[in-house]
C-alpha positions as CSV (number, residue, x, y, z in Angstrom):
1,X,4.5,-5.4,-2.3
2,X,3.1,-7.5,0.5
3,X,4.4,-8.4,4.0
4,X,5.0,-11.7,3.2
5,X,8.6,-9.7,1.6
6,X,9.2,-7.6,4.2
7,X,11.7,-7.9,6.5
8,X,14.3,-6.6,9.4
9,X,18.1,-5.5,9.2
10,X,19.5,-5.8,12.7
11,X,23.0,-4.6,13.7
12,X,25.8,-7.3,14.9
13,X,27.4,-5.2,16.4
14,X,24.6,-3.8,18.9
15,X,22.4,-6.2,17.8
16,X,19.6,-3.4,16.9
17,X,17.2,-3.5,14.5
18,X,17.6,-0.6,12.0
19,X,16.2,-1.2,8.8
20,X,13.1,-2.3,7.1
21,X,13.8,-3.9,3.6
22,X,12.0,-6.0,0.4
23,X,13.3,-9.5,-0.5
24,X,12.2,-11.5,-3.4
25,X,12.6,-14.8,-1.3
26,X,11.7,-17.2,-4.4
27,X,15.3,-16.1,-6.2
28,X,17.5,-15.3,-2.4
29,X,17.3,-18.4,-0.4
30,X,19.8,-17.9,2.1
31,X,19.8,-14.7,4.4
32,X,21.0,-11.5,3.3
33,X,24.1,-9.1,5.0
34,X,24.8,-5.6,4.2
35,X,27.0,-3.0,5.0
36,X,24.9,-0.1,6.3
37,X,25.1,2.8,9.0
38,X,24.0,2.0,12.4
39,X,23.1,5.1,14.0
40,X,23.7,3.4,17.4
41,X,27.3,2.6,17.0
42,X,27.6,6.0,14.5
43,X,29.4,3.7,12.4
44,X,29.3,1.3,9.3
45,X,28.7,-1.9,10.5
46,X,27.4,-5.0,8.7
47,X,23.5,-5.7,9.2
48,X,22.0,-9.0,8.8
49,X,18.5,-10.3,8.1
50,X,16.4,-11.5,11.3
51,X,13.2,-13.7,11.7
C-alpha cells in the first residue's frame, strides 16, 4: 500500500487524532465516519476522516 492511501481518524468529540487507516480513494469519494473507541473520552464516539 502506498501513502498516497493512508490516512487519519480524528475524534469529534475531542477532536484527536486516533487512528491510522487505508482508503481506496478511486471507489470512496466522499469522506469516511466510523464508530470507534477513543481512548481520550474512554468512550465510543464517532471518528471522521481529516486532511
Amino acid at each position: 500500500m502506498s501513502q498516497d492511501n493512508l490516512i487519519k481518524l480524528e475524534c469529534t468529540v475531542c477532536k484527536k487524532t486516533n487512528y491510522h487507516t487505508y482508503k481506496n480513494k478511486k471507489t470512496l469519494k466522499e469522506r469516511l465516519h466510523l464508530n470507534k473507541y477513543c481512548k481520550h473520552c474512554k468512550k465510543h464516539t464517532e471518528h471522521k476522516e481529516t486532511k
